[in-house]
C-alpha positions as CSV (number, residue, x, y, z in Angstrom):
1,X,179.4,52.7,170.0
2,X,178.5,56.3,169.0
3,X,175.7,57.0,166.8
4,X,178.8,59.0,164.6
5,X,180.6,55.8,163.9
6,X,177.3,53.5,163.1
7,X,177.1,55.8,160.1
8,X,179.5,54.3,158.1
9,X,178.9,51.0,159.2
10,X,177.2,47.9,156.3
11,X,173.1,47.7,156.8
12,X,171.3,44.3,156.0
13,X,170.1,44.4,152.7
14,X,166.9,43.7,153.8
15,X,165.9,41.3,150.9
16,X,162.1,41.9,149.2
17,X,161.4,38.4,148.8
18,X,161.5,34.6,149.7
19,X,164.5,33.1,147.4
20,X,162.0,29.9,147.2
21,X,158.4,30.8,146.7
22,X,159.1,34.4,145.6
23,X,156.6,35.7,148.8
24,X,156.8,39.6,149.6
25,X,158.9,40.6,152.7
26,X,158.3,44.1,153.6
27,X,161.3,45.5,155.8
28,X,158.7,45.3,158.5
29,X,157.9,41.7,158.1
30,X,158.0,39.2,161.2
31,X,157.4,36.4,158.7
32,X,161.1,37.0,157.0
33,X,164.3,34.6,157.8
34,X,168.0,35.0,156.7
35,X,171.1,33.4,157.5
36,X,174.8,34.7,157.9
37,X,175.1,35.8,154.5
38,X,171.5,37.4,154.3
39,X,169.8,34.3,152.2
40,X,165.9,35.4,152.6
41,X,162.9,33.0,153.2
42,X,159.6,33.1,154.6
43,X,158.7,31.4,157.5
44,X,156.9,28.8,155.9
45,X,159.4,27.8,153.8
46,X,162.2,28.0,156.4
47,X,160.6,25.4,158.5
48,X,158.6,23.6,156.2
49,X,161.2,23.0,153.6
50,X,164.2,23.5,154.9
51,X,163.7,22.5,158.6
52,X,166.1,25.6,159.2
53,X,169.0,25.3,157.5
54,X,169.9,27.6,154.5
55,X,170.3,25.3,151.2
56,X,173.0,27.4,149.9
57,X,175.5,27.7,152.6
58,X,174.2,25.4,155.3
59,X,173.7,27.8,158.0
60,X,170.8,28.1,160.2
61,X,167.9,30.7,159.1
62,X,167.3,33.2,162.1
63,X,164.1,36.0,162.2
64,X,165.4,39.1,160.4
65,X,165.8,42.1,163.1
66,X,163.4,45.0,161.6
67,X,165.3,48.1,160.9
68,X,162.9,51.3,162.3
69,X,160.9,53.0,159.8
70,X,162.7,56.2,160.3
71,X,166.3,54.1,159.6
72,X,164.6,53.3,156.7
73,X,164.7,56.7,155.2
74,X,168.4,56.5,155.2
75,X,169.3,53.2,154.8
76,X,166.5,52.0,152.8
77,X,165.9,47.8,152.2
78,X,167.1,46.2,148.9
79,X,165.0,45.9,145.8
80,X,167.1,43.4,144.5
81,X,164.8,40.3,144.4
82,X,166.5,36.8,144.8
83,X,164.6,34.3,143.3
84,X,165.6,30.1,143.1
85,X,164.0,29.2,139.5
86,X,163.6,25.6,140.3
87,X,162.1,26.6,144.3
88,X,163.5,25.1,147.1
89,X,164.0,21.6,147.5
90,X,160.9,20.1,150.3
């Protein structure tokens, strides 16, 4: 693929925070997990509560690939916190 046609092309939101425990997760974060439609948990809660399965579509939770800091300045990560009020289920 050309670097011309990734231009247009959807980013990762890149989620600031754990949907469970409300944790920080910089874009640079090894610690961050998604699924297929970019659900965001820690680590910790990932395996410990959810043994790796997302608990809102059922899909398996995966390490979130780190988008270069210089990508960052164009396609910066979301500010849109997701946040469970009741947690996640242990």
């Amino acid at each position: 693929m050309l670097e011309s046609d990734q231009e247009n092309l959807p980013m990762l939101e890149l989620r600031p925070n754990c949907e469970c425990c409300d944790r920080d997760l910089p874009p640079d974060s090894q610690e961050a997990r998604i699924c297929t439609y970019e659900c965001t948990f820690c680590a910790t809660c990932a395996e410990e509560k959810l043994k790796g399965v997302c608990p809102n579509c059922g899909g398996n939770l995966v390490p979130r690939p780190i988008r270069p800091a210089a990508k960052l300045l164009k396609d910066p990560a979301s500010t849109r916190r997701v946040l469970k009020p009741e947690g996640c289920a242990a």
